[in-house]
C-alpha positions as CSV (number, residue, x, y, z in Angstrom):
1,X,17.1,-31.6,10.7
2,X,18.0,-34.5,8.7
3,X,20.6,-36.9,10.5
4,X,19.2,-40.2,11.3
5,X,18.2,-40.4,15.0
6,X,20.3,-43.2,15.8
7,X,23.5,-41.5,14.5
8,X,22.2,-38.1,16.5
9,X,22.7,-39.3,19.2
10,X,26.1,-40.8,18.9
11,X,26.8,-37.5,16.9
12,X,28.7,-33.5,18.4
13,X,27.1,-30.8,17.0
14,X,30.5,-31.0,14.6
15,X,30.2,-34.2,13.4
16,X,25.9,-33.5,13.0
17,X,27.0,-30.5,10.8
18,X,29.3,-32.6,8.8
19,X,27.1,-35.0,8.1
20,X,23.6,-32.3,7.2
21,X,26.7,-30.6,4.9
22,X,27.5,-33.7,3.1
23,X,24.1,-34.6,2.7
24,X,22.6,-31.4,1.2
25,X,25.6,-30.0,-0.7
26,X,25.8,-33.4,-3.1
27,X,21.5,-33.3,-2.9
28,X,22.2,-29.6,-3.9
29,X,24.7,-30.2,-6.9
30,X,22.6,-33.5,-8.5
31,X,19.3,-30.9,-8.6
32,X,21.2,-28.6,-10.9
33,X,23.4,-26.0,-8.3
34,X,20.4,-24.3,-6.7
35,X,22.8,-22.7,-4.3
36,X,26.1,-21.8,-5.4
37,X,29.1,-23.1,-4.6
38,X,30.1,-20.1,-2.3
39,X,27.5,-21.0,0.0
40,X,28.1,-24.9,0.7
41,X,31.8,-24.3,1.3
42,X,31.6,-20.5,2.7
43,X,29.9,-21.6,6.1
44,X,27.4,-19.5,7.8
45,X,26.6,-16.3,6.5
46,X,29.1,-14.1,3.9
47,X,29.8,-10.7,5.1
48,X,29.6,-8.1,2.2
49,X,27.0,-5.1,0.3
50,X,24.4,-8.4,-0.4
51,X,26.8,-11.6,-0.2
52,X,25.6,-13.1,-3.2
53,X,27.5,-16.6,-2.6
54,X,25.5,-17.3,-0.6
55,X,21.9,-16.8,-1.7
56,X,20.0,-19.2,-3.7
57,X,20.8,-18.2,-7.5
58,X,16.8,-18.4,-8.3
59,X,16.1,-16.8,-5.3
60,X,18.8,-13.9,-6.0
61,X,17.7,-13.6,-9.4
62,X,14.2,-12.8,-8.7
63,X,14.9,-10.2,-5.9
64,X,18.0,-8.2,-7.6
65,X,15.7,-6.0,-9.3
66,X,13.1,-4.7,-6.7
67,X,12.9,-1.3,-6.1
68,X,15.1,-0.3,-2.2
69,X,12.0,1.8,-2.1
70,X,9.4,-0.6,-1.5
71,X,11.6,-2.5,0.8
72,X,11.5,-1.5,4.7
73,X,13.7,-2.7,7.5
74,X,12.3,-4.5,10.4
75,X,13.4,-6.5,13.6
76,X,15.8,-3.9,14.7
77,X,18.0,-4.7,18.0
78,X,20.7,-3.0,19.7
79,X,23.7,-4.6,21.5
80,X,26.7,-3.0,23.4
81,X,30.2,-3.0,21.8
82,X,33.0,-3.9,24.1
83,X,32.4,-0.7,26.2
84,X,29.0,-0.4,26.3
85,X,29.7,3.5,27.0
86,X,31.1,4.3,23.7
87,X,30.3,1.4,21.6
88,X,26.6,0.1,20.1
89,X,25.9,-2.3,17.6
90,X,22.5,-1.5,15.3
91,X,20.9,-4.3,13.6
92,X,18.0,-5.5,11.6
93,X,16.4,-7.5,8.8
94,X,15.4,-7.1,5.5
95,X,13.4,-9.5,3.8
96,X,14.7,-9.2,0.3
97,X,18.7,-7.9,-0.7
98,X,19.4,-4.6,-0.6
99,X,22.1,-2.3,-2.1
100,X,24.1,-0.2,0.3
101,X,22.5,-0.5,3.5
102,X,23.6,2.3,5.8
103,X,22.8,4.3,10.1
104,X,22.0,7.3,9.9
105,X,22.6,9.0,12.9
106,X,22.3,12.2,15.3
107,X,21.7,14.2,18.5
108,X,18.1,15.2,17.2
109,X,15.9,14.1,14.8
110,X,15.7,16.5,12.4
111,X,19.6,15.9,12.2
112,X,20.3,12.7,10.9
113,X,23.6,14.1,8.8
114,X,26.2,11.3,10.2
115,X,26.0,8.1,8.2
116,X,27.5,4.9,8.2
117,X,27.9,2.1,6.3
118,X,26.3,-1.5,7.1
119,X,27.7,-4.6,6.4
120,X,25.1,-7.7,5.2
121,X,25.3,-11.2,6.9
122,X,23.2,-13.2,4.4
123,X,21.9,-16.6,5.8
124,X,20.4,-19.6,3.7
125,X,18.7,-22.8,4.8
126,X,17.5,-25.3,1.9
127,X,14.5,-27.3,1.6
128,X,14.9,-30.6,4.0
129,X,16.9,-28.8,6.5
130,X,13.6,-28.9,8.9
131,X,10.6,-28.2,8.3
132,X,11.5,-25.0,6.0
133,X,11.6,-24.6,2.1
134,X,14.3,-22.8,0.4
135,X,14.8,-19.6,2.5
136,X,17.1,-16.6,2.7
137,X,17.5,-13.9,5.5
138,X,19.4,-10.8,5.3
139,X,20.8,-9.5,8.5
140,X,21.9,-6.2,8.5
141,X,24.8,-4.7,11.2
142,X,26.7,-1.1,12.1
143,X,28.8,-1.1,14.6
144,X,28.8,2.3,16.5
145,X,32.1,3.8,18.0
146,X,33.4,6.8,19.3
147,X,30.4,7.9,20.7
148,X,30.3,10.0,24.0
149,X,29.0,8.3,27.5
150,X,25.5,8.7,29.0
151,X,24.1,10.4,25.5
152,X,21.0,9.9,23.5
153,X,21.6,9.3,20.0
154,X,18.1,9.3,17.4
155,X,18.8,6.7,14.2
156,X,17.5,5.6,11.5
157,X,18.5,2.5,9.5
158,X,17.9,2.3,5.2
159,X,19.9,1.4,2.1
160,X,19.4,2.6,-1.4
161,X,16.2,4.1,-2.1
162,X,14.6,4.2,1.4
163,X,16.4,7.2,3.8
164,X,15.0,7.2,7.4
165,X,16.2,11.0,7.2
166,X,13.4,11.6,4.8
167,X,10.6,13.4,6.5
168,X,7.6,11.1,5.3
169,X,9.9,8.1,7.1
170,X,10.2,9.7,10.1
171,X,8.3,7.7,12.2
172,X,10.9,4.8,11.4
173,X,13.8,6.6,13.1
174,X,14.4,5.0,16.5
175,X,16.8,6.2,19.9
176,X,19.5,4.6,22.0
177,X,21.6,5.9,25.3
178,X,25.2,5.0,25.9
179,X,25.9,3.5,29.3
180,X,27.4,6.6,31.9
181,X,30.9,7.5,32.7
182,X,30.2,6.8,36.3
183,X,28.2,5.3,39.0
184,X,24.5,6.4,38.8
185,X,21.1,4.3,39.0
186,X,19.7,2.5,36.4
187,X,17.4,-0.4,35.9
188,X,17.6,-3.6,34.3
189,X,15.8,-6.3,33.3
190,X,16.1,-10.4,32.0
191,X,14.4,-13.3,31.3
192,X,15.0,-16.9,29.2
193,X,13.1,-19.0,27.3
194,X,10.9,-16.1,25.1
195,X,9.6,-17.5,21.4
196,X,7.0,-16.3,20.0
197,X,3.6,-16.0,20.5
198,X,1.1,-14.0,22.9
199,X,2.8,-14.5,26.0
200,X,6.3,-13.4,24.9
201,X,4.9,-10.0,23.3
202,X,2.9,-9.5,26.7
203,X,6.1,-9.7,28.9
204,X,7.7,-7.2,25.9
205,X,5.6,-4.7,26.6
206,X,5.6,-4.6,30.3
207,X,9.5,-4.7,29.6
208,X,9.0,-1.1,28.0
209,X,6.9,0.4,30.6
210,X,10.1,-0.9,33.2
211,X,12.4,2.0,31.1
212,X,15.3,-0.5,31.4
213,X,18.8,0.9,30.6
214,X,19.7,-3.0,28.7
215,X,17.9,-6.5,28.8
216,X,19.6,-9.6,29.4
217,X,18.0,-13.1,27.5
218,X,19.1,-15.7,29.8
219,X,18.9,-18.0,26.2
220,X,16.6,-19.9,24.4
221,X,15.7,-17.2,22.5
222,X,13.3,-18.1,19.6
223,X,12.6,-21.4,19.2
224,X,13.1,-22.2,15.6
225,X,14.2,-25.3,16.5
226,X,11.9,-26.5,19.1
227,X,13.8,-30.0,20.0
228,X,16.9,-28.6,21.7
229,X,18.7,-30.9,22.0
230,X,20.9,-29.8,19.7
231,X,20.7,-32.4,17.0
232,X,20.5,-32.8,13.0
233,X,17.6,-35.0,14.0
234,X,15.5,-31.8,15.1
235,X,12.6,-32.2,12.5
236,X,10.7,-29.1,13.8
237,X,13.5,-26.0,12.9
238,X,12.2,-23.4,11.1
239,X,14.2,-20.5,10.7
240,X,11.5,-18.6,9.5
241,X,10.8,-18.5,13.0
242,X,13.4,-16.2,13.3
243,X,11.9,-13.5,11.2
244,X,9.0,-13.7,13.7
245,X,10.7,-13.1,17.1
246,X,12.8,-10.6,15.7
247,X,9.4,-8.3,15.0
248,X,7.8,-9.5,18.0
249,X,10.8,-7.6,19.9
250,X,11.3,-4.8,17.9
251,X,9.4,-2.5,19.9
252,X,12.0,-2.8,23.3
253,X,15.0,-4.1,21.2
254,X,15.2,-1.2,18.9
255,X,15.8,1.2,21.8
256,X,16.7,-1.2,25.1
257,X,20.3,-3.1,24.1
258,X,19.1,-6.3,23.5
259,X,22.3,-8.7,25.1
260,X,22.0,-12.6,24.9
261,X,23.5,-16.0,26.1
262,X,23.0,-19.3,24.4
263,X,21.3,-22.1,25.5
264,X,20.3,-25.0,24.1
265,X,17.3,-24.0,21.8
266,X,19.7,-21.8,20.4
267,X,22.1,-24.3,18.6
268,X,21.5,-25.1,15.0
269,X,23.4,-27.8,13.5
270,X,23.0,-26.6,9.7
271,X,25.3,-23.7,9.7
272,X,28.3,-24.3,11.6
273,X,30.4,-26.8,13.6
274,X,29.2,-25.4,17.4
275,X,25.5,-24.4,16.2
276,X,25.9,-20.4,16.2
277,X,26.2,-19.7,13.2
278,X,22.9,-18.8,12.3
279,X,23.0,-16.6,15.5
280,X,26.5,-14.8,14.4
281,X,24.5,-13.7,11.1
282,X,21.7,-12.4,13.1
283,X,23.3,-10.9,16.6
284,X,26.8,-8.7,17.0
285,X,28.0,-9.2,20.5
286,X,30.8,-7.8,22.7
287,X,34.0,-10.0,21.1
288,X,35.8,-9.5,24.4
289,X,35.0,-13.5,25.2
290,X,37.7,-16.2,25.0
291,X,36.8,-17.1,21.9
292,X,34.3,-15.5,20.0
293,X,34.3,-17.5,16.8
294,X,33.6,-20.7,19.0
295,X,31.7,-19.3,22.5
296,X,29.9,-15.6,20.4
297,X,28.1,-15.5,23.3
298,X,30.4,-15.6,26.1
299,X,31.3,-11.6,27.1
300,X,31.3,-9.1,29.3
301,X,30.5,-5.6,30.1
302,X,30.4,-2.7,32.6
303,X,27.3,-0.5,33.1
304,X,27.6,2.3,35.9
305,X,28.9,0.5,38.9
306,X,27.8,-3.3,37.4
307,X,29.8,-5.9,35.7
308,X,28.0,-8.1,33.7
309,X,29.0,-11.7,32.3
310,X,27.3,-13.5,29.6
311,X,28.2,-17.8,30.0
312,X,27.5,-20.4,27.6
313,X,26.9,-23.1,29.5
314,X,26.2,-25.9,26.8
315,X,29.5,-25.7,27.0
316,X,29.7,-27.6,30.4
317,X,26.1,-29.1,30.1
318,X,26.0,-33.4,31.5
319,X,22.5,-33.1,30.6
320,X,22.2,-31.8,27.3
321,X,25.5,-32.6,25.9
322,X,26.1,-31.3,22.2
323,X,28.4,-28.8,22.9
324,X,29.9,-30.5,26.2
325,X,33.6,-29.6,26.2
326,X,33.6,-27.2,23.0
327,X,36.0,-24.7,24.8
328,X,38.1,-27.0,26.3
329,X,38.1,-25.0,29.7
330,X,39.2,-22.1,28.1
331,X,35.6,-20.4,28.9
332,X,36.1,-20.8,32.8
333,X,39.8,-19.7,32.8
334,X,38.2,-16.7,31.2
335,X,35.6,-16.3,33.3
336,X,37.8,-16.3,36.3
337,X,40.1,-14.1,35.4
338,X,36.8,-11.5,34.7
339,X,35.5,-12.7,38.1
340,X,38.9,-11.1,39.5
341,X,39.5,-8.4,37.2
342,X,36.3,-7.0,38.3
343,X,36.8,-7.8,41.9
344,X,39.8,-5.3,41.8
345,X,38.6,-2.8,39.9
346,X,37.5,0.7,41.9
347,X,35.0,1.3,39.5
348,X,33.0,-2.2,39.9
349,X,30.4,-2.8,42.8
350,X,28.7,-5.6,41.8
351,X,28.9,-8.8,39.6
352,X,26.0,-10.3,37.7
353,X,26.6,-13.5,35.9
354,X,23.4,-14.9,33.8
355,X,23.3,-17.9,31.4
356,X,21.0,-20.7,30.7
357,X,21.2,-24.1,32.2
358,X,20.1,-23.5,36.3
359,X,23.1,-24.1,38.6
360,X,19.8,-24.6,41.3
361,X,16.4,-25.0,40.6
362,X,13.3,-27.6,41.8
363,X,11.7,-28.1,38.0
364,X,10.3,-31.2,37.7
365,X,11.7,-31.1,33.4
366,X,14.9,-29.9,34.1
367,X,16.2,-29.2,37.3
368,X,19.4,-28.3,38.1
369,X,22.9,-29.0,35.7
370,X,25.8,-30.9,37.4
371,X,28.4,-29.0,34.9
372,X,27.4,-25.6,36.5
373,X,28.3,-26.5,40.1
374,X,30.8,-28.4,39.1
375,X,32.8,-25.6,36.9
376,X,31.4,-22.4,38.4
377,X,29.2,-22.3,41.3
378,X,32.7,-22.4,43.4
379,X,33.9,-19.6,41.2
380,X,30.6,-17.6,42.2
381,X,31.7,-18.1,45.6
382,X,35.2,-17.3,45.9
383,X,34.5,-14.1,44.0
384,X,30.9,-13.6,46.2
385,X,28.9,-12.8,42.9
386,X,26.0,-10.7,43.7
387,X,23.7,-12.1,41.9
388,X,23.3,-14.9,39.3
389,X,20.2,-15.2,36.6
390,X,19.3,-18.7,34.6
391,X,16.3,-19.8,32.1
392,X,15.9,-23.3,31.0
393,X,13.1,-23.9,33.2
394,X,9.9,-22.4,32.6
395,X,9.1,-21.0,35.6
396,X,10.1,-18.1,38.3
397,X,12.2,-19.7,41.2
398,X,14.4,-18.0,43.6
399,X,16.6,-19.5,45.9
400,X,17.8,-18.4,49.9
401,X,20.9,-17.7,50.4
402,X,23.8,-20.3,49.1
403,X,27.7,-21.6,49.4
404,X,28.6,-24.8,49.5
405,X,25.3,-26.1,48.7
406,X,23.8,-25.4,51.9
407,X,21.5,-22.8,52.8
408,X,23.9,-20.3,54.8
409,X,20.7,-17.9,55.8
410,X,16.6,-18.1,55.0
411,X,16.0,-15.2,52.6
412,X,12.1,-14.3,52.8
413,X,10.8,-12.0,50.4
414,X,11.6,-8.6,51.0
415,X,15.1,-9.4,53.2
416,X,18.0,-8.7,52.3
417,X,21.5,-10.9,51.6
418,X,25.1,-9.5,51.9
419,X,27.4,-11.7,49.5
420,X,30.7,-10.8,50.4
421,X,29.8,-12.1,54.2
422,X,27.2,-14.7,53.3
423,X,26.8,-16.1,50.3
424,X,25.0,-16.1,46.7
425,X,21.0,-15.9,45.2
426,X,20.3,-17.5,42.1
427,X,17.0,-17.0,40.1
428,X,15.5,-19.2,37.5
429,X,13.6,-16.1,35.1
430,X,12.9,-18.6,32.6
431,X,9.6,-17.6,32.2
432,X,9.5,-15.2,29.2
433,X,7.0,-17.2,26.8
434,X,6.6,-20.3,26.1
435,X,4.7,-23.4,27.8
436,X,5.1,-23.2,31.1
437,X,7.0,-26.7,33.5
438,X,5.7,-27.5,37.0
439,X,7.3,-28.0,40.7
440,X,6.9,-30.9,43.0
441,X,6.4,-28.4,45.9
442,X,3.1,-25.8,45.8
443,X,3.8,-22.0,44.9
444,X,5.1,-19.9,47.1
445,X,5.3,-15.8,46.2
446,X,4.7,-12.4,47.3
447,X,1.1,-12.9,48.5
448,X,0.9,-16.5,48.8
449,X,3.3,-17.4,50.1
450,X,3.2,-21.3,51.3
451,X,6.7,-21.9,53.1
452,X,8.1,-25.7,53.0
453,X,11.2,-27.7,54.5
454,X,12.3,-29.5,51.6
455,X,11.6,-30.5,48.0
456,X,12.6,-33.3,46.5
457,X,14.2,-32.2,43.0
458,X,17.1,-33.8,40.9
459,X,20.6,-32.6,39.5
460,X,21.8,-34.0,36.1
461,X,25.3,-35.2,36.2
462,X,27.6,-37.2,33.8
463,X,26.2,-40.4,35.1
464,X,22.4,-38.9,34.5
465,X,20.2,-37.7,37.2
466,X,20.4,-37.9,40.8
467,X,17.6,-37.0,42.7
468,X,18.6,-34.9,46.0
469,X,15.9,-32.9,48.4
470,X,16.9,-29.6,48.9
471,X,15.7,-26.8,51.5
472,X,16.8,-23.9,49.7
473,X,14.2,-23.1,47.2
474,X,12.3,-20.1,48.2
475,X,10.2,-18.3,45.9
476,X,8.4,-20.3,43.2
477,X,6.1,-18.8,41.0
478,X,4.2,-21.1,38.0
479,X,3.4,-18.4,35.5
480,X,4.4,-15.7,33.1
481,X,7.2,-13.3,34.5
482,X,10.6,-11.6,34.2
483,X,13.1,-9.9,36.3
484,X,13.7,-6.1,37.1
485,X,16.5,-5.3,38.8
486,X,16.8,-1.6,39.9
487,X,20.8,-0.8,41.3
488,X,21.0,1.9,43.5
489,X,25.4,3.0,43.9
490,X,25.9,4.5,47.4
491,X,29.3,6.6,48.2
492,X,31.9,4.5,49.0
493,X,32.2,2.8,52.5
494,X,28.0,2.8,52.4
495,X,26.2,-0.2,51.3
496,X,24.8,-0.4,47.5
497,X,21.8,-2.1,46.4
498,X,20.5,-4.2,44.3
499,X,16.8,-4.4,44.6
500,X,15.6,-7.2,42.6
501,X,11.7,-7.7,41.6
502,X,9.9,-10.7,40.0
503,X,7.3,-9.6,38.1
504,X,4.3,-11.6,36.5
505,X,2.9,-11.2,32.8
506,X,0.3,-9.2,34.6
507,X,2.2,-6.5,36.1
508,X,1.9,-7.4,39.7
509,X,4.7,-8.2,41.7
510,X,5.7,-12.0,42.6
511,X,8.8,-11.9,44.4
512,X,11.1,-8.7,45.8
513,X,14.6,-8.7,47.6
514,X,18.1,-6.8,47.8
515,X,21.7,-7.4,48.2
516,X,23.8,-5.5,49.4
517,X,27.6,-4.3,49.2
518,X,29.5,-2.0,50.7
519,X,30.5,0.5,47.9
520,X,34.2,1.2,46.9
């Protein structure tokens, strides 16, 4: 993105976005003040009806006057608020300002009377940072509250001079349903490592047909800058790629709650300190995290009988270091105290943790990351997490049952592991879209399966890789595919499930098992 590769890599992400700041806000001054001076010194994105400060003033000047009526709304994704019963975050794009951008919302269609004002997060990149010219996005966000548990609400999103609630823009309203007050079934679904192109919209629409209650993106979500490795000296970043993904997922995101973690595709150095703020101006998490203005993607919420945890493990990453230390441990303290708040709560069955970097997996590109079983695969155990979900890799790869490293019990497809006795599964869904890795070892899934003792892999520690052979890699599938998760609850003192599913771009069914916990 414009630091010089050998200072990169001596570089944080801080000191990278000092340095592209420097650079491009006295570049921007000697041309003649193409961006104003709100937007050098105001950071990210500036909240407000069109945050002017921050757009370029040739750019603004050319866009003020279009008509709201010729402008429509796309990329629209949903995200839970803190309590993902009562709470939901609506947001979407625009491609040019807008005045007054507003929800409407209601129990039917025809009755769109509630509405409520949106707030704009407008985000610029200049010419040089990457590979894109002068370019400005408007993000659009209403946070929902107040509203009742296990309800389906019809919206519609506008600003002045386009109303969903007008009859001839009906077919632009869109629904949404709030999480239940208790413990009933429900579906899920997650993958990492999306972008765009063919293969991501494929696995979208197979999402729909899954009629998942939320999706989790185990990060790397778009790609716009397609180095990762968190660098100035990313050449390829285009944030117009952003504009893309956001319309290829449209059609799941604007009705399935769309909730991401980080990884490291996902940090860019441009418009903020830790990377994110480009992805604060186009998501609104939970803000229940340790830190949100630091870690925006590290949360948690509840969903029937399931706890879910978002990590951001650049964070505690030896192999792709940018962000190594950024929360000073103050993400695992939280983490912890989740891990146990959730333990004792009567309300909580199971615990699903997913991030990005794999705590184990046989890729021959990336492998598995030292930080994570360093920092938290002992947390996972003391706590018996039920189940934990990773991207990075490219591929589908499931593992038997683990603690302490060691395989504790085989776990064939179609068994079944109990983790408060034995131990836990990790699965690397990191298949969503783009070009697929390889293993050292030959596929092995649900109708080929091709069983072997060991594989010889690698781990990525602070003093670089390490090779190891390991014996617990079960399941590996080299193509397209996501995950489906389908919990069943079970009155307490019986055993409820989770019955997880690997399934390929093609609809057929690569891997399958369940855990198991005795309800509460």
């Amino acid at each position: 993105m414009g630091v010089p590769e050998q200072l990169a890599e001596r570089m944080s992400m801080a000191e990278q976005h000092e340095y592209l700041r420097a650079r491009f806000s006295r570049r921007t001054m000697m041309r003649g003040g193409a961006v104003t001076l709100g937007a050098v010194a105001g950071g990210a994105f500036v909240p407000g009806a069109v945050a002017q400060a921050a757009t370029p003033t040739q750019t603004f000047a050319s866009t003020a006057t279009v008509d709201g009526a010729l402008v429509a709304p796309f990329g629209r994704h949903l995200a839970f608020g803190n309590d993902a019963s009562t709470e939901m975050t609506i947001s979407w794009q625009v491609p040019v300002a807008v005045k007054k951008p507003f929800v409407r919302i209601g129990a039917r269609p025809w009755d769109l009377s509630r509405k409520i004002e949106a707030e704009v997060r407008t985000l610029y990149t200049p010419a040089g940072v990457g590979a894109s010219g002068d370019h400005t996005q408007y993000y659009v966000h209403a946070k929902l509250t107040h509203l009742r548990p296990g309800k389906t609400y019809y919206y519609g999103v506008g600003h002045q001079g386009f109303d969903p609630a007008e009859a001839h823009l009906a077919g632009t309203l869109g629904t949404f349903t709030t999480a239940p007050a208790r413990k009933e079934p429900f579906t899920f679904t997650a993958f990492g490592d999306e972008g765009v192109g063919y293969h991501g919209l494929a696995n979208n629409s197979l999402l729909l047909g899954q009629n998942p209650a939320f999706h989790l993106h185990a990060g790397d979500i778009c790609y716009a800058d397609p180095a990762g490795a968190g660098k100035t000296a990313d050449t390829g970043f285009d944030s117009r790629v952003w504009d893309q993904f956001l319309a290829q997922t449209e059609s799941v995101a604007k009705s399935v709650p769309w909730m991401p973690a980080y990884g490291n595709h996902d940090m860019e150095a441009w418009y903020s300190p830790n990377g994110y703020g480009g992805e604060e101006a186009r998501w609104s998490l939970p803000d229940n995290g340790p830190d949100a203005k630091n870690l925006p993607s590290v949360y948690s919420f509840v969903y029937g009988n399931t706890a879910i945890i978002s990590l951001d493990a650049n964070d505690i990453s030896y192999e792709i270091p940018a962000n190594l230390g950024i929360s000073g441990g103050t993400q695992t303290k939280w983490f912890e105290a989740q891990l146990k708040k959730f333990r004792a709560s009567k309300d909580v069955d199971f615990i699903v943790v997913f991030f990005h970097h794999c705590a184990y997996c046989t890729s021959t590109a990336h492998a598995s990351e030292g930080g994570v079983r360093q920092e938290w695969v002992p947390l996972f155990e003391k706590y018996t997490v039920d189940l934990v979900i990773n991207g990075h890799n490219h591929q589908y790869e499931r593992t038997d049952v683990i603690k302490g490293d060691k395989v504790v019990k085989k776990l064939p497809i179609g068994e079944t592991a109990y983790p408060e006795t034995e131990g836990v599964v990790y699965v690397t869904a990191g298949a969503a879209g783009r070009s697929l890795y390889a293993f050292s070892a030959p596929d092995s899934y649900e109708g080929h399966v091709n069983e072997v003792d060991s594989v010889a892999s690698f781990i990525n520690t602070k003093d670089g890789k390490v090779n190891e052979t390991v014996a617990w890699s079960r399941v590996r599938y080299l193509n397209y595919s996501f995950l489906r998760v389908d919990v069943e609850p079970a009155p307490r003192g019986h055993y409820a499930k989770l019955k997880v599913s690997g399934i390929a771009e093609t609809g057929d069914r690569v891997d399958h098992f369940t855990v198991a916990r005795k309800a509460k």
